[in-house]
TORPA-4810 file (N, C-alpha, C, O; in nm, 3 decimals):
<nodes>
NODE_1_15.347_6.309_-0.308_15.276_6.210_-0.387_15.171_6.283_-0.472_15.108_6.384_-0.444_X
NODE_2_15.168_6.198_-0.592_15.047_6.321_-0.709_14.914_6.240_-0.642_14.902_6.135_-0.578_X
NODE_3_14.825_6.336_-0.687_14.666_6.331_-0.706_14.616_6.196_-0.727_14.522_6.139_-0.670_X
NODE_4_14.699_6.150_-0.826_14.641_6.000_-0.927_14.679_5.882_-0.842_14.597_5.793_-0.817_X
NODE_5_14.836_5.880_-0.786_14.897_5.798_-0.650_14.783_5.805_-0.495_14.715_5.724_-0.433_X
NODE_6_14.806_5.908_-0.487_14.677_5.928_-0.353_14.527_5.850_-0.393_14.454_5.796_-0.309_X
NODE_7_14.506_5.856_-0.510_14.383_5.868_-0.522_14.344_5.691_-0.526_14.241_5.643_-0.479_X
NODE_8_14.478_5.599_-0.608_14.482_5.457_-0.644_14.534_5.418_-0.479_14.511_5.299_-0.456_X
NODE_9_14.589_5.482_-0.377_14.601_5.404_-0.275_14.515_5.423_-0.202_14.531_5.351_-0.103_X
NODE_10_14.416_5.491_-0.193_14.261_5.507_-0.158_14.181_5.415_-0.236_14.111_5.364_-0.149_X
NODE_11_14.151_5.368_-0.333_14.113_5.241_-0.389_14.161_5.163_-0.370_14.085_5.105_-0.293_X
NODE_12_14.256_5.095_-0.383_14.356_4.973_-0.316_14.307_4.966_-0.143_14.258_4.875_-0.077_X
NODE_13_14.344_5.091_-0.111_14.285_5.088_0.063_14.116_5.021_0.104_14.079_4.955_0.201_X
NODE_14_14.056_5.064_0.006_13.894_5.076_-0.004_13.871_4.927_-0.052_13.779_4.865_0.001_X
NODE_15_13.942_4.869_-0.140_13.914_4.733_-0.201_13.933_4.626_-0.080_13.853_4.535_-0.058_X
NODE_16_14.066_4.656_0.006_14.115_4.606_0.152_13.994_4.569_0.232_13.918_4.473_0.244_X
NODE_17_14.007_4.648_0.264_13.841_4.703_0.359_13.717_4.649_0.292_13.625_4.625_0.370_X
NODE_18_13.701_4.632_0.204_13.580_4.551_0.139_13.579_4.403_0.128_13.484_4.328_0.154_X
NODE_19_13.702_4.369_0.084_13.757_4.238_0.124_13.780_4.207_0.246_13.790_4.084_0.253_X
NODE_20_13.790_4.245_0.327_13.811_4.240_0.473_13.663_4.201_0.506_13.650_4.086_0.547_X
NODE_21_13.591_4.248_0.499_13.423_4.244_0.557_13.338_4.158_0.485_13.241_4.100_0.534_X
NODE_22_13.383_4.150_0.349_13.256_4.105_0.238_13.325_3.937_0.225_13.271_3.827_0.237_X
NODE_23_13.435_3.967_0.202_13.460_3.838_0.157_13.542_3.861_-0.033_13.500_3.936_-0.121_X
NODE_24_13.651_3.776_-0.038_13.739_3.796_-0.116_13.585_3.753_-0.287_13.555_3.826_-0.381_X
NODE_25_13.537_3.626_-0.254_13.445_3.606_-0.356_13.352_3.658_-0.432_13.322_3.628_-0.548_X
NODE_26_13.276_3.797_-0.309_13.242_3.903_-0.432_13.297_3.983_-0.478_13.234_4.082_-0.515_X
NODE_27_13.455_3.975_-0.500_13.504_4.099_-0.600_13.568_4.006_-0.737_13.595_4.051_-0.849_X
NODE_28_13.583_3.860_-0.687_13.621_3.769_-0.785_13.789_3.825_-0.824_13.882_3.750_-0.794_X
NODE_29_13.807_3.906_-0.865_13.975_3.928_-0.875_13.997_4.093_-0.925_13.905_4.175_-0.916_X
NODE_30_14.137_4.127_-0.981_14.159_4.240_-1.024_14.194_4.236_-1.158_14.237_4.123_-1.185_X
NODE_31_14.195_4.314_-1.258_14.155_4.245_-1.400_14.267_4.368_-1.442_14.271_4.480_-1.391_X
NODE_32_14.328_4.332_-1.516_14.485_4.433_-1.542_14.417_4.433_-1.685_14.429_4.327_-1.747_X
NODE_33_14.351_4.528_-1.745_14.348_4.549_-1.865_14.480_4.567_-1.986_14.565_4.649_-1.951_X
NODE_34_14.496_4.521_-2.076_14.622_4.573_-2.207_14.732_4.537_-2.103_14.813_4.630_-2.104_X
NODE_35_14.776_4.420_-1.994_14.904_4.348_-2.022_14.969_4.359_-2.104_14.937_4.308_-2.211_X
NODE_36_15.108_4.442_-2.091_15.154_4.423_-2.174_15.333_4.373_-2.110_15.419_4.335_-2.188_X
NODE_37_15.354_4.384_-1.975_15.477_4.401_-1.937_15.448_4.307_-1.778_15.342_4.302_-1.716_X
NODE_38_15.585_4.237_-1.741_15.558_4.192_-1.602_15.546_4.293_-1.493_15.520_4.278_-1.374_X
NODE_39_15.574_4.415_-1.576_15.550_4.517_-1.417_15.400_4.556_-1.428_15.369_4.607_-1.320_X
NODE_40_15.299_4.554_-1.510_15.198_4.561_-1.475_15.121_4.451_-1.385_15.027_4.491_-1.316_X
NODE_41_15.146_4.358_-1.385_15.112_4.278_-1.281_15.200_4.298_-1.144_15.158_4.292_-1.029_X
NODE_42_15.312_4.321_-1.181_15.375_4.340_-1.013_15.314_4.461_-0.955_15.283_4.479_-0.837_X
NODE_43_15.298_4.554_-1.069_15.263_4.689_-0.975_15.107_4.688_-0.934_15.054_4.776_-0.866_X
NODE_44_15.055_4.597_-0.977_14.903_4.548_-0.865_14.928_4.479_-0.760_14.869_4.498_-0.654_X
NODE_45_15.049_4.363_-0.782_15.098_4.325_-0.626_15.107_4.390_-0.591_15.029_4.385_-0.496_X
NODE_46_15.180_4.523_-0.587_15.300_4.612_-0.476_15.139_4.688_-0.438_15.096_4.694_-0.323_X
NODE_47_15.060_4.747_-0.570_14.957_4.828_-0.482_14.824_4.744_-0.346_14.777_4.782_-0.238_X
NODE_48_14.810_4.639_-0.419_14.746_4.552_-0.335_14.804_4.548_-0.205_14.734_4.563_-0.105_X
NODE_49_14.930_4.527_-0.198_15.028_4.499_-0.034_15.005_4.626_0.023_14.985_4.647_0.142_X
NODE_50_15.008_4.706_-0.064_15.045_4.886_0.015_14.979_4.929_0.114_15.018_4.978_0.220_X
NODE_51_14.854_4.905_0.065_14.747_4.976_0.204_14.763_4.920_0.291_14.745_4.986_0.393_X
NODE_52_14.799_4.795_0.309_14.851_4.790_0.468_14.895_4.919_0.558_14.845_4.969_0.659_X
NODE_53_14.989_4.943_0.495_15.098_5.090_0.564_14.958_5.205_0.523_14.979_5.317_0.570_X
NODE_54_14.878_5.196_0.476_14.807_5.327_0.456_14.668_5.328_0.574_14.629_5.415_0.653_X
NODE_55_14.630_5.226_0.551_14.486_5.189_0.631_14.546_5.113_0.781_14.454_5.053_0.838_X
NODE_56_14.660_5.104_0.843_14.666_5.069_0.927_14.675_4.884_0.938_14.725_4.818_1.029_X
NODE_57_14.617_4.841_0.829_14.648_4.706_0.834_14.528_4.626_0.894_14.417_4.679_0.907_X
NODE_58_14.546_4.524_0.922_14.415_4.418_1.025_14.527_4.304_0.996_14.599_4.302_0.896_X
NODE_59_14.528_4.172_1.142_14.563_4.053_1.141_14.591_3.924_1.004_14.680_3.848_0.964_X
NODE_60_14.448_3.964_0.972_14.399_3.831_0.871_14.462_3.901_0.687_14.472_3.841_0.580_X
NODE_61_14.494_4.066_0.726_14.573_4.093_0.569_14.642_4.020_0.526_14.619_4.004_0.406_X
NODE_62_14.753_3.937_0.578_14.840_3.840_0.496_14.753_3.711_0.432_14.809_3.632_0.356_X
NODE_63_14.657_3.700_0.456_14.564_3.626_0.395_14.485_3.644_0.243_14.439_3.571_0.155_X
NODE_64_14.503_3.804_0.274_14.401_3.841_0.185_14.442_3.790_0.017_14.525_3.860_-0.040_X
NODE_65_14.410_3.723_-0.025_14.462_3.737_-0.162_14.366_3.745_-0.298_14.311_3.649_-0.352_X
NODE_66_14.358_3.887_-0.342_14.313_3.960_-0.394_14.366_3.868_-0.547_14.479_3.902_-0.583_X
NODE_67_14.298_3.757_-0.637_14.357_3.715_-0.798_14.358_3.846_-0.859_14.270_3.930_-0.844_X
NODE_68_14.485_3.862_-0.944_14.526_3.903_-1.020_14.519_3.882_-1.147_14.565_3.771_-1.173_X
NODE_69_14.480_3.941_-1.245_14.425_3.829_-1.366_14.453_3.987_-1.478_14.408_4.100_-1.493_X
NODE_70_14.572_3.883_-1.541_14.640_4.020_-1.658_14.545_3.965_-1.777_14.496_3.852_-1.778_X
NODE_71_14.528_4.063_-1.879_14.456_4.047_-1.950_14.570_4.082_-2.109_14.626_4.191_-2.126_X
NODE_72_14.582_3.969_-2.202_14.644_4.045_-2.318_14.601_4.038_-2.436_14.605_3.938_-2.508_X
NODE_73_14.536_4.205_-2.478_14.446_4.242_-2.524_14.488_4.276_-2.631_14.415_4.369_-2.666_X
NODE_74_14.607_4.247_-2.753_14.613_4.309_-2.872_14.703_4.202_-2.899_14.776_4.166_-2.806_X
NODE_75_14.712_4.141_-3.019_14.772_4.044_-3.079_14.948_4.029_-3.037_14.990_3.917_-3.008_X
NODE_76_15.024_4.127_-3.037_15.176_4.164_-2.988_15.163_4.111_-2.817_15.235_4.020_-2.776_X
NODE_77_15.103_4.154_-2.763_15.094_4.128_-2.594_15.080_4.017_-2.598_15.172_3.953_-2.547_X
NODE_78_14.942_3.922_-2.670_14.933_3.816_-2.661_15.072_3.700_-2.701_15.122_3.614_-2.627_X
NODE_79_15.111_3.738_-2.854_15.214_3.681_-2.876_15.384_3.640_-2.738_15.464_3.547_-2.724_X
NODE_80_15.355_3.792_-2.662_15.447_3.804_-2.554_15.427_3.757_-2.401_15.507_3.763_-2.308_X
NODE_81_15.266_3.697_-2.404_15.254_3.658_-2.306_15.311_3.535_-2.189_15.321_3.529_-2.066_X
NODE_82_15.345_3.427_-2.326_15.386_3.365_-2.221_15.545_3.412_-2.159_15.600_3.358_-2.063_X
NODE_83_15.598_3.526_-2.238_15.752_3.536_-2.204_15.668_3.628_-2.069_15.710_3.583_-1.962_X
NODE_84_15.573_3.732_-2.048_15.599_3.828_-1.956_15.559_3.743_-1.854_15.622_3.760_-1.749_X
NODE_85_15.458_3.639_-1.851_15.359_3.580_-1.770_15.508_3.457_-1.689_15.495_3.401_-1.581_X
NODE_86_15.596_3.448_-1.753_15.744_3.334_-1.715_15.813_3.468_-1.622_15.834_3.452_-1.502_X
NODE_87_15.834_3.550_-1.664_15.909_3.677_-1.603_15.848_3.710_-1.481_15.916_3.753_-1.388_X
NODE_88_15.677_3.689_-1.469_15.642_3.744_-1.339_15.668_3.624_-1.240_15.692_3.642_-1.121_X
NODE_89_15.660_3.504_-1.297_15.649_3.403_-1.215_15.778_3.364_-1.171_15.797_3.268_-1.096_X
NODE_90_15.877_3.446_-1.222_16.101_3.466_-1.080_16.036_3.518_-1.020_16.033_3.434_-0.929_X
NODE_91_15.956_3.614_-0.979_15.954_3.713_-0.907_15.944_3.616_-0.779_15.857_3.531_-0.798_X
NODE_92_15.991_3.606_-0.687_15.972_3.546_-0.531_15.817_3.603_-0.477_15.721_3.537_-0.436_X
NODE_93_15.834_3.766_-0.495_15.676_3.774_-0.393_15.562_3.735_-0.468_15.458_3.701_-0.411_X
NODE_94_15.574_3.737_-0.590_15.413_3.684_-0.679_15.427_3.508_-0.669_15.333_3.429_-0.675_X
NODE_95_15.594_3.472_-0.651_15.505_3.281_-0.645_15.503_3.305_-0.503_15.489_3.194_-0.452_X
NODE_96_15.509_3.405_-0.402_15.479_3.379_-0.223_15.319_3.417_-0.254_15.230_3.374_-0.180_X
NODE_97_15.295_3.489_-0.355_15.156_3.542_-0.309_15.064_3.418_-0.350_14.958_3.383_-0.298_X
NODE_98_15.151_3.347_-0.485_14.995_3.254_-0.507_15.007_3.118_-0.412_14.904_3.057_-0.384_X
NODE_99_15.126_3.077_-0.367_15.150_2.984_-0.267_15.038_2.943_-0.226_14.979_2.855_-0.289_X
NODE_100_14.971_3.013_-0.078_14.846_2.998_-0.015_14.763_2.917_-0.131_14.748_2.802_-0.093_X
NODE_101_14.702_2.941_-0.266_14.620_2.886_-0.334_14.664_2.733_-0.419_14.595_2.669_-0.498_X
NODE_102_14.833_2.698_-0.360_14.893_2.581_-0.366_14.963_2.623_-0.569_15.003_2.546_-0.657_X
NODE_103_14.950_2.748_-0.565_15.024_2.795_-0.713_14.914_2.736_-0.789_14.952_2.652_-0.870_X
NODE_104_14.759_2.762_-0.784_14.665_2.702_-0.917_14.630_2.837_-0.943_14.621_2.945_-0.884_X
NODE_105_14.614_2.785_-1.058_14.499_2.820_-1.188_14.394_2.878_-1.116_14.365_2.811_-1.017_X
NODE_106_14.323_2.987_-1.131_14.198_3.019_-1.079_14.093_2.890_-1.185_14.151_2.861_-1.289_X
NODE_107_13.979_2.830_-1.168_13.927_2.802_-1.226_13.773_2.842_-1.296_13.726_2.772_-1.386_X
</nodes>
């Protein structure tokens, strides 16, 4: 694994663990800068899930749900958003993940 992989599942691990203790409300969510594709949002799911297997995990992790909040930041992304933002929402594990919040809207 490179430097940059080690280094984002040590943050992902560290965000876990902060959420775990603090409480999901002071980090408010994860903010995907320049959206431009549905795999940038999946690949914050997949890193968000990961540390489980890295940090050993805790009980209440399947709980944790860390908002995800893509951001599309240049006129083309925006134009494409609602197609990528329809594309993430087949995905089975991103509508399992927002389930728990009954599939809303952050407000």
């Amino acid at each position: 694994m490179s430097e940059a992989a080690r280094e984002t599942l040590a943050l992902m691990s560290l965000l876990r663990r902060t959420v775990r203790a603090w409480g999901r409300r002071r980090w408010g969510g994860h903010v995907i800068s320049m959206t431009r594709a549905p795999s940038d949002v999946l690949t914050v799911l997949w890193l968000w899930s990961g540390p489980r297997t890295v940090d050993g995990g805790h009980p209440r992790d399947a709980s944790l749900r860390l908002p995800i909040i893509p951001l599309f930041e240049t006129i083309d992304y925006l134009r494409d958003a609602p197609a990528t933002m329809a594309a993430v929402l087949e995905v089975a594990a991103y509508r399992s993940y927002l389930q728990p919040r009954g599939n809303a809207r952050r407000s």
